[in-house]
NUVOMI-992345 format. One record per residue: x, y, z of N, C-alpha, C in turn. Coordinates in steps of 0.02 Angstrom, whole numbers, plus 50000, padded with zeros to 5 digits. Example, Ala and Ser with C-alpha at 12.3 -4.5 7.8 and 13.67 -1.06 7.14 Angstrom:
506604971650390506154977550390506604983550390
506424988850354506844994750357506455000250394
//
This chain:
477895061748934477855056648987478295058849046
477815057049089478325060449177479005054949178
479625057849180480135054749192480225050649271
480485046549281480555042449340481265041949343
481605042149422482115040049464482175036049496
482545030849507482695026749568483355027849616
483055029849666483625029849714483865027149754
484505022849770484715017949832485195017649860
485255021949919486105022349905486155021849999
486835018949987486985018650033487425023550092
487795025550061488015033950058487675040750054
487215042250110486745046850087487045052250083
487565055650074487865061350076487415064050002
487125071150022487005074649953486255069449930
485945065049950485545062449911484715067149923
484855072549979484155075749976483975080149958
484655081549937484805089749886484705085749827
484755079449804484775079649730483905076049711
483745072549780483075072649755482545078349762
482805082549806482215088849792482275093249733
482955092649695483145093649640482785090949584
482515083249601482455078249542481595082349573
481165081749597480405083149619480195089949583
480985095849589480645103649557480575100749491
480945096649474480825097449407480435089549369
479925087749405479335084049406479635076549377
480305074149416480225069649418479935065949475
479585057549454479425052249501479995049349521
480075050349610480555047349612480425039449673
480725033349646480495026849662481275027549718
480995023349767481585021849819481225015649863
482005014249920482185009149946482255009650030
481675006250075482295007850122482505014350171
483125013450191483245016850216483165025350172
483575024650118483475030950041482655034650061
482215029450059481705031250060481425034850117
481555034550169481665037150223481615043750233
482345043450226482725049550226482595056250182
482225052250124482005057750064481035059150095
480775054550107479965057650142480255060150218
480805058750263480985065250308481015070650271
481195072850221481475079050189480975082250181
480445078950173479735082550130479895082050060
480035077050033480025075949953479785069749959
479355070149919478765065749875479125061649850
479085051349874479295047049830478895042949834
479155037449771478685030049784479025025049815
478725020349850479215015649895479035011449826
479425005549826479915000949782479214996349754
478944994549811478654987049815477824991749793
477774999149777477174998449730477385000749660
477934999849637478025000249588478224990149559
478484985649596478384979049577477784976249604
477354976849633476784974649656476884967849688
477444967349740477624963649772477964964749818
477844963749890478234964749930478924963749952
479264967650002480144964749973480024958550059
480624954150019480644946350036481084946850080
481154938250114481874935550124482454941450179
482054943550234482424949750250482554956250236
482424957550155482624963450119483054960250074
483244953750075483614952750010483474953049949
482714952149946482314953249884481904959549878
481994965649835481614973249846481594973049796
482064974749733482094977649662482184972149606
482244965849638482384962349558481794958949543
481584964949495480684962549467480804966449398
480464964749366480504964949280480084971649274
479674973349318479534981249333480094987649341
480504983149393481024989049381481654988049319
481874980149289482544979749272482274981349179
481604979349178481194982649106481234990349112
481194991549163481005000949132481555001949146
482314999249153482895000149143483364999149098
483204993149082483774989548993483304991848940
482574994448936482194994948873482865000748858
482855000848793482915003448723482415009048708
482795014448720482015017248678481835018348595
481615009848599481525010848519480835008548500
480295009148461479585007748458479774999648494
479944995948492480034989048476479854989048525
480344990048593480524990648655479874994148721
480055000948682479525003648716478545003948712
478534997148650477894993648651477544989248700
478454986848702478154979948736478124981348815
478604988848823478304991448893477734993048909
477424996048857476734998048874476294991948868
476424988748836475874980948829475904980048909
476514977748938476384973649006476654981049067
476454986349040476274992149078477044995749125
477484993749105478034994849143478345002649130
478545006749161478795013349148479285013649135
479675015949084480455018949082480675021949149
481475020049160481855023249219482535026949180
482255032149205482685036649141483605037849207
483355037849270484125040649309483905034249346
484465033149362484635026649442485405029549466
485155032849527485685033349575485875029749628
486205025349634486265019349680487115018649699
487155016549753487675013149784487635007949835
488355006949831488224999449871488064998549931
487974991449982488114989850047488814990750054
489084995150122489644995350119490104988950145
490214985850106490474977850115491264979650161
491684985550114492274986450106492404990350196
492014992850203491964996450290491744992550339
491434985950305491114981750359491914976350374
492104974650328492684969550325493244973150351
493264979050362493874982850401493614985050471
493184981750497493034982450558493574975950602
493884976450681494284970150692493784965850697
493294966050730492804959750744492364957050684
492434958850645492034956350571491794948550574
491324947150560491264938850582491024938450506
491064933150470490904930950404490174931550387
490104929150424489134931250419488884936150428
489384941650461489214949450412489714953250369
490064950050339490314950950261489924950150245
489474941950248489014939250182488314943750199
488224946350245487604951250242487734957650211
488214960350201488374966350164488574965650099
488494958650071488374959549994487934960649970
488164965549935487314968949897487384964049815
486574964549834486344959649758486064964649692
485484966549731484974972749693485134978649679
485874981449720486084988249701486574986349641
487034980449641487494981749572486914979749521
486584972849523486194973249467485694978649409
485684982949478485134990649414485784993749415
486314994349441487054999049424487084996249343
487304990649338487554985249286487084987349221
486424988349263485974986349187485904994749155
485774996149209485635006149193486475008349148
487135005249180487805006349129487705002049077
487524996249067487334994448989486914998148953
486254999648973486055003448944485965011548949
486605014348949486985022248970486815025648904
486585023648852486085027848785485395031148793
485155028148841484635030248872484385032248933
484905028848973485005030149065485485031649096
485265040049133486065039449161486025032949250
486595034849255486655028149312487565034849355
487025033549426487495038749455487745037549508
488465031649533488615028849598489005033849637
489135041449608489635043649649489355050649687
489115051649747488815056849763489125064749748
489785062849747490075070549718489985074249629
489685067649598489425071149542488685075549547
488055073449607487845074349591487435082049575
487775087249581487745093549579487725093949490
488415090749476488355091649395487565087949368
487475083549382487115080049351486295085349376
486415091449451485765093449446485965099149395
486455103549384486365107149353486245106149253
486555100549259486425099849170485665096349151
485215094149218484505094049213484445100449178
484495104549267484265112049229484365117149187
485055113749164485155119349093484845114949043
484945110449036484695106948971483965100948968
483705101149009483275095049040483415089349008
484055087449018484345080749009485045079249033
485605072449018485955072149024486055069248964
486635073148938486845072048879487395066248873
487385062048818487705056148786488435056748828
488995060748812489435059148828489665059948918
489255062748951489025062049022488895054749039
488485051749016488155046249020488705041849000
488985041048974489595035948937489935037648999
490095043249019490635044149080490395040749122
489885040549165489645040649213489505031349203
489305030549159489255021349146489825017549177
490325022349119491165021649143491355018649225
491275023849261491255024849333490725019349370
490185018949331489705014049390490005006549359
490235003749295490664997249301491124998249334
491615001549343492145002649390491955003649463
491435003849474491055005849559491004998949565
490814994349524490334987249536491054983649526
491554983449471491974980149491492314978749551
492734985549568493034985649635492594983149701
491994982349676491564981949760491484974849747
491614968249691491424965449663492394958849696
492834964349666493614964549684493774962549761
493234968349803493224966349897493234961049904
492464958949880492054952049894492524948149894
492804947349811493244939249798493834939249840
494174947149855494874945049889494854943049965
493894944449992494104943850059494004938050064
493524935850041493164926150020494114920950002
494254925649940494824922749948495284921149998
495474924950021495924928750070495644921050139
495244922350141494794915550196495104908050177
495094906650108495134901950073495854902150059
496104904050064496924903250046497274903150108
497034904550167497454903150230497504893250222
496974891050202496914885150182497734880050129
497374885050083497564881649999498074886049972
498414890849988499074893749975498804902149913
499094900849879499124905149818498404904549794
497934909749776497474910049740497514905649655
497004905349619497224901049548497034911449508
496784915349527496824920449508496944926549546
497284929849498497514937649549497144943649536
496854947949599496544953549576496864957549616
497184964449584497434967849617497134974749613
496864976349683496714982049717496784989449742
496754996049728496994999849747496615008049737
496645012649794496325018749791496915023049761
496855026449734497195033049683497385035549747
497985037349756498085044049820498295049749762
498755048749711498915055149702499215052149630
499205057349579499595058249519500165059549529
500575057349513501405057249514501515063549447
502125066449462502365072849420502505065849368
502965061749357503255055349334503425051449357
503695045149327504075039549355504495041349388
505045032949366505575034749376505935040749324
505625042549270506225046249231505685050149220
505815056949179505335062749151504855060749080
504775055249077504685052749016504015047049043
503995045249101503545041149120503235041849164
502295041649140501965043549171501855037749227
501535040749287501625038549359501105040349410
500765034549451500485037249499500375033049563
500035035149601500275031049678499665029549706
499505022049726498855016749728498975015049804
498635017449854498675014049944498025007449908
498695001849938498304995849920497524993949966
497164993749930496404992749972496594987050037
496264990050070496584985250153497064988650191
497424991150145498104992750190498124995250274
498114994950301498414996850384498864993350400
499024997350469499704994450516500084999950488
500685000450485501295003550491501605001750414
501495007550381501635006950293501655011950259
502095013650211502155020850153501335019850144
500925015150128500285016850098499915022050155
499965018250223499575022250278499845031250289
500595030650285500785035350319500555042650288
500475048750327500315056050318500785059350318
500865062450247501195068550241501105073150276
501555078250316501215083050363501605090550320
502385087450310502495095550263502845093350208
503045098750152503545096750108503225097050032
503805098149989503535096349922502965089449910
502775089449855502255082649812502865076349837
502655070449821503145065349838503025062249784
503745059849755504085060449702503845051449698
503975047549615504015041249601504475039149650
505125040349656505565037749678505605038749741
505525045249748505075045649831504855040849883
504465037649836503955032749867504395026249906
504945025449842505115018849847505715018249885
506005025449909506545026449931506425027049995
505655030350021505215031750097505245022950112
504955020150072504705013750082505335009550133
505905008250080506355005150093506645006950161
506575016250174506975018250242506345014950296
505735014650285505445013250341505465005750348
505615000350295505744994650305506164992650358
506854996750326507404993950395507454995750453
507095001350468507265005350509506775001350560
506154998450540505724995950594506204989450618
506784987850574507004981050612507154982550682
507504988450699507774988350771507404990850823
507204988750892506934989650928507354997550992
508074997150967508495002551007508355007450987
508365014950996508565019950920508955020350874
508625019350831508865018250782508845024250713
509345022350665509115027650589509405025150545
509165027150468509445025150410509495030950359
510055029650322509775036350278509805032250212
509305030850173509295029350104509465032150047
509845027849987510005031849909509975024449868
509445027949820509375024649787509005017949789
508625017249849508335010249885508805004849917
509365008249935509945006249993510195008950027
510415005650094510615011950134511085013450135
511295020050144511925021750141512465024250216
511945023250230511875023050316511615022650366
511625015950415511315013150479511475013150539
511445016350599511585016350666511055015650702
511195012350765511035013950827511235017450883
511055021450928511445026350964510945024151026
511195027651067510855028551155510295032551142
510185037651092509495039651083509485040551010
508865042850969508815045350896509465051050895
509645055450917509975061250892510525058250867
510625054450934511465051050922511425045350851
510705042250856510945035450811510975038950740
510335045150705510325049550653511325051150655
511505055750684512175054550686512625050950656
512605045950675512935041550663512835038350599
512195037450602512035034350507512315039950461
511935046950472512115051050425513155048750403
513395050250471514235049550471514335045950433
514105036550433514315032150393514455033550333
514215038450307514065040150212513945045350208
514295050250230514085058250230513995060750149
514365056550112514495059150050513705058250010
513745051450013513085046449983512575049050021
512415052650067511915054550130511645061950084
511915065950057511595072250040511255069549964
510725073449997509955069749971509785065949981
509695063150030509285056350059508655056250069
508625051650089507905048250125508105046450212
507805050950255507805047750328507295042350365
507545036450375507035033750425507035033250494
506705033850545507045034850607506445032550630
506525028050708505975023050739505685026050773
505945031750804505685034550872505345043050844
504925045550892504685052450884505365056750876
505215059250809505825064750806505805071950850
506295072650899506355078550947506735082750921
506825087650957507035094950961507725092950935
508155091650981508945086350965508805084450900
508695081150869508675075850820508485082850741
508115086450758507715090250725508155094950712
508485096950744509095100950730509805100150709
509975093350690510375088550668510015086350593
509625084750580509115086350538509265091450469
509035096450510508965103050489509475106750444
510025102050440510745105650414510695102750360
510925094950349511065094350260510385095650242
510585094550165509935092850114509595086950116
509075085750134508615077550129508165077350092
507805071950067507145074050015506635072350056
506735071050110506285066150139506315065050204
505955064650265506035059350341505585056350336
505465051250369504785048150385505045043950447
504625046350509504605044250570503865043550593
503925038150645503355037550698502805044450706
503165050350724502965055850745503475062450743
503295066850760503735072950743503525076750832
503925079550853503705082850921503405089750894
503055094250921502925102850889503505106450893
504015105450947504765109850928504935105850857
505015099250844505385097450792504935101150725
504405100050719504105103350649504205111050667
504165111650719504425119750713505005120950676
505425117650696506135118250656506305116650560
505875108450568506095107650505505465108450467
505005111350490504575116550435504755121950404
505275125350452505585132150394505915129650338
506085121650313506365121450257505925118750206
505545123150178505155123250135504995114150092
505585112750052505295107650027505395100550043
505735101850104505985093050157505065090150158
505105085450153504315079150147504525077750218
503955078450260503945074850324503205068950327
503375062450330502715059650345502815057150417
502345054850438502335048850519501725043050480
501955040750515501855030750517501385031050561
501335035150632500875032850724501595025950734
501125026650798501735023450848501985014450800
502715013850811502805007150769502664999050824
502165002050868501874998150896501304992250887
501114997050829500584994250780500934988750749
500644983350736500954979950674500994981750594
501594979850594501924979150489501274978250461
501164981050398500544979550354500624973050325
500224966950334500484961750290500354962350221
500334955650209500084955550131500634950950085
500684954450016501104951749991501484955449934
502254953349919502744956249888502354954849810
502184961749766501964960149711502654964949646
502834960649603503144962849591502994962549498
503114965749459502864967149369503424965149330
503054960849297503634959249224503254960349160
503774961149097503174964049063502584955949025
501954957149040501624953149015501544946849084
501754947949141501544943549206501994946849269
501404945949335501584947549393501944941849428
502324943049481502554937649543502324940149584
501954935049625501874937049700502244933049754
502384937749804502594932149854502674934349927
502664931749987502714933850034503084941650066
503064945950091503514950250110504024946050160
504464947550140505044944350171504894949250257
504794944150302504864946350369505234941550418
505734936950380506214932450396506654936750446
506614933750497507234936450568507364931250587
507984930050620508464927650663508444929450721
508944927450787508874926450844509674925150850
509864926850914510754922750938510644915050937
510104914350970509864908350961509874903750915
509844905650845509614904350784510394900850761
510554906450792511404906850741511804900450729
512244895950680512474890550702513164892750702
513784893750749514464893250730514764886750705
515044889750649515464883250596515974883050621
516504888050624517304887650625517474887450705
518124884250722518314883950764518164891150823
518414895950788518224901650857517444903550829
517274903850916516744907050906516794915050921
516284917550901516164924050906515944925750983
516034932251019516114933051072515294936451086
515224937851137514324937651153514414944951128
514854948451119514694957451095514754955350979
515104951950986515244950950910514594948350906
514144943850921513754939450920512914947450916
513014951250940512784956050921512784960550868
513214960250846513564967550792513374961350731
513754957750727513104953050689512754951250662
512194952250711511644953350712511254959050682
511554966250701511674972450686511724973650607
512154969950589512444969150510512004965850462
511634959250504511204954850452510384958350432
510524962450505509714967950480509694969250411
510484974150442510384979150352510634976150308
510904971750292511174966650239510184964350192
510074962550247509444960850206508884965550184
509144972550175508614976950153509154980150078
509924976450069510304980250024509974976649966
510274978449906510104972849839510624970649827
510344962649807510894958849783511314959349739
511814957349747512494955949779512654960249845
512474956849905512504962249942513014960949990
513564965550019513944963850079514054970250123
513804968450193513724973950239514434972650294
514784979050296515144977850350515094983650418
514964982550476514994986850526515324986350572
515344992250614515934991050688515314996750737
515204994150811515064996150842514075000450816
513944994950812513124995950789513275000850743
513585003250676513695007350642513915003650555
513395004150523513745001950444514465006250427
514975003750424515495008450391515675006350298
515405000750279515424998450203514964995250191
514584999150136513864992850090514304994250018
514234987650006514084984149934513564980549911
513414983849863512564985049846512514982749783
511974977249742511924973849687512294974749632
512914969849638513584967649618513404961049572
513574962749521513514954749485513974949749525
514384950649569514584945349605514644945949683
515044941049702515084943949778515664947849808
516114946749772516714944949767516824953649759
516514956049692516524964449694516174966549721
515614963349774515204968649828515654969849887
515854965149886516544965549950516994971349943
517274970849896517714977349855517474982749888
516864983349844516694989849881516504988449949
516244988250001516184988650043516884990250071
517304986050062518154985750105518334993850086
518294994550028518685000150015518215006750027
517325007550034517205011750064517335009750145
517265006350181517635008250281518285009050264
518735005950234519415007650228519745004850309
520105009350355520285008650406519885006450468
519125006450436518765004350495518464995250475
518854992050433518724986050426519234983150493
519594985050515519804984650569519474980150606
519554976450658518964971950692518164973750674
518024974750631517284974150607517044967850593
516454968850579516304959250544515884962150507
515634955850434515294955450387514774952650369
514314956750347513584951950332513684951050247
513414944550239513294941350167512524940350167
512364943050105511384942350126511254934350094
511784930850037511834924350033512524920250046
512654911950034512994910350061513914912349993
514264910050012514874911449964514954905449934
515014905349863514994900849814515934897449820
516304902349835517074903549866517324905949900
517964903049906518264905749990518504912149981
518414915449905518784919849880518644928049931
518114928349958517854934349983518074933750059
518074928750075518354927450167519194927250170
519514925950121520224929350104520274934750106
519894939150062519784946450073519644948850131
519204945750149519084950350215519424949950266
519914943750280520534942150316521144949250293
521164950250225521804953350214521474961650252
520784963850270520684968850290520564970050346
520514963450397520404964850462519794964450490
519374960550447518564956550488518644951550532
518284952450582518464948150634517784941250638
517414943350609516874940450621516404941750550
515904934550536515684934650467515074930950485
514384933350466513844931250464513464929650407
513354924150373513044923850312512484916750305
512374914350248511634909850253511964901550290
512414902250237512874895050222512204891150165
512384885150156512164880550103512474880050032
512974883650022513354880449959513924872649964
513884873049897514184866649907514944866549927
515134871949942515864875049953515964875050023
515354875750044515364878450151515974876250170
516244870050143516854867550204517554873550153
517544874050101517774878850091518074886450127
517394888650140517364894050164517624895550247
517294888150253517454887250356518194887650345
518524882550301519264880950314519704887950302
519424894050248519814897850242519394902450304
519184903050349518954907750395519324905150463
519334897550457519744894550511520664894150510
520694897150444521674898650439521704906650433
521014909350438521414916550464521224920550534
520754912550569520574916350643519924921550649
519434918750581519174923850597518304921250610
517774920350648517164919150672516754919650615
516384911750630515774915050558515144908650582
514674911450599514184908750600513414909250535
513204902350531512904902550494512034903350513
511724908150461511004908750487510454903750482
510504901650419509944895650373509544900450327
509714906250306509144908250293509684915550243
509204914150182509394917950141508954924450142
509324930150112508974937350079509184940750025
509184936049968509074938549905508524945149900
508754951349863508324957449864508554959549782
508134957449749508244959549687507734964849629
//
């Protein structure tokens, strides 16, 4: 019996090489459409759809293939039973179906997308013969991915078939084609519906493979790295590697974090990250100077870092750069003197973001426990001078009232227990997730040391006691920025107001845990 194909795809890449493939070797091949088209341009012999159901296609084209002509000579069995009752009511076996979808997922990432063409680019008739041809993968292969289909012509022609465990693969792949395209639909429908009604009542989470990870976090755990479906704007998912070793688990999360803070400032700015905190933040009159300066804050904690920097990295900057060890930059852009330079060091990772003009990728903070997820907003909570409330008798002066400001950036990208102290747009002490507050302070005081000097302090929450604004009196903070809302506040005002020292409150917490 002459074998039969159906072809529908939406992706024609490769589909006229594989049907003049499927014709040498005397298959019938049934098509759709545009498919169909494209394959009688070729000069290969097919059947259009609607004389194999003996019904014309409906409703626009919404109705072509779901007829018991085609979804019978697809789920039969080939077992007498089955293939009786095909021949009783005359229907043919469909031994291959190569199909793919309407591209729903390219239509919804257009800016002007209007809902009523989402809902026209759901395909009905292409997952349903996907679905039925992968149920029944014992007898049919079913082929959604055009880069197989070379294998699938050559194991025709070595073997005139496709063998069982091919077919199990390939089933594999077309439920996983129909899910994810299945995944679009609900999150964008959702996504509509929840600007409404808040939190979905179910979570589906999304994502394209970029790359196999060497490991995790440790040599022991396997690892790999997912650009969340949707993603654009300005994000580790978007950004391009241009040189450098593979990028590491920790890599990821360490790039991530430097490009978080670093987009807070609108001046030039830099950070150098360890460990998913910074270990150093400046602003300068340009990148060379502010890189500078961050690196300085933590020269020690700085070798092996992570760089983030806001602006196109130049020649200056690139050569400042170029000296310690980093694992990593990730900037806006790179100039051709600067990759000239820090391309001779073989395994430094350079990515760019494009201009941070673009907007932040939204979305949402998803985070794993074992046996349930949290989701929740990305924290993109900012303040203003405006914002600020002064509690204590002195206020802070319009330059303190800055530095501040300066401090509460990076306070809210440290982990909790967090206390940031700086002088002159420059972090000189982080204390970084401290079971209390009290020892994040510690450290911080005792890494600036002599530069707690008129500095001031960010708290990323409010002080439970006056115990830490004593401290920072005995070191020479002049000024203290934190949430307020404990039940202590008059506490804290009264000991900030007997040592003279400014503290305004934000309203607004940054727990980072």
């Amino acid at each position: 019996m002459k074998k039969r194909a159906i072809i529908s795809v939406s992706d024609k890449n490769g589909v006229v090489e594989l049907a003049k493939a499927l014709a040498e070797m005397d298959y019938e091949i049934v098509s759709t459409g545009g498919t169909y088209r494209t394959i009688k341009d070729a000069g290969v012999e097919a059947t259009y759809v609607t004389e194999i159901t003996g019904f014309p296609e409906i409703l626009e084209g919404r109705v072509k293939t779901l007829h018991p002509n085609i979804h019978g000579g697809i789920l039969a069995k080939r077992t007498p039973a089955h293939l009786s009752q095909l021949e009783e009511l005359g229907i043919m076996p469909i031994d291959l179906v190569v199909v793919n979808l309407y591209p729903f997922k390219q239509t919804i990432a257009k800016p002007d997308v209007t809902l009523e063409d989402a809902i026209e680019n759901i395909d009905i008739g292409g997952p349903t013969m996907v679905r039925a041809a992968a149920k029944n993968y014992q007898a049919v292969t079913v082929v959604v991915n055009p880069q197989r289909y070379p294998e699938i012509i050559a194991q025709l022609k070595e073997k005139g078939e496709i063998d069982q465990e091919t077919r199990f693969s390939l089933a594999t792949e077309a439920f996983a084609h129909t899910a994810e395209y299945d995944t679009y639909i609900s999150s964008y429908l959702k996504g509509i519906a929840d600007n409404q009604k808040g939190f979905s009542d179910t979570l589906f989470l999304q994502g394209e493979k970029i790359q196999e990870l060497r490991y995790g976090e440790n040599p022991h755990q396997k690892a790999a790295f997912y650009r969340e479906s949707g993603a654009k704007g300005v994000c580790i998912g978007t950004a391009r590697q241009l040189h450098g070793k593979e990028l590491s688990f920790n890599n990821i999360i360490d790039i991530n974090a430097a490009l978080e803070l670093v987009r807070e400032f609108t001046q030039p700015a830099a950070v150098v990250i360890k460990h998913t905190n910074p270990c150093g933040t400046a602003i300068g009159k340009n990148l060379s100077e502010a890189y500078e300066r961050a690196f300085e804050a933590d020269s020690v904690s700085a070798f092996g870092g992570i760089v983030g920097l806001n602006r196109e990295v130049d020649k200056a900057t690139a050569e400042k750069l170029a000296g310690p060890f980093l694992e990593a930059i990730i900037a806006p852009s790179f100039s051709q003197e600067a990759l000239t330079i820090l391309t001779k060091k073989a395994n430094v990772r350079l990515l760019e973001t494009g201009s941070f003009d673009q907007p932040a990728h939204t979305g949402f903070d998803v985070k794993k426990v074992n046996g349930g997820i949290l989701l929740q907003d990305i924290d993109r909570g900012r303040v203003s001078i405006t914002d600020l409330k002064v509690v204590t008798q002195k206020a802070p002066t319009e330059a303190e009232l800055e530095e501040l400001l300066f401090a509460w950036k990076v306070v809210k990208h440290v982990k909790s227990n967090a206390i940031v102290v700086s002088r002159d747009n420059q972090t000189v002490g982080v204390g970084a997730g401290q079971m209390n507050r009290v020892g994040a302070a510690k450290i911080a005081f005792e890494q600036a040391g002599n530069k707690c000097q008129g500095a001031v302090l960010a708290s990323d929450a409010f002080f439970p006691f006056r115990d830490t604004i004593d401290q920072a009196a005995q070191v020479g903070i002049k000024a203290i920025i934190q949430p307020g809302g404990s039940l202590r506040d008059e506490e804290s005002i009264q000991a900030a107001n007997e040592h003279g020292i400014a503290m305004v409150f934000t309203g607004m917490r940054h727990f980072k845990h």
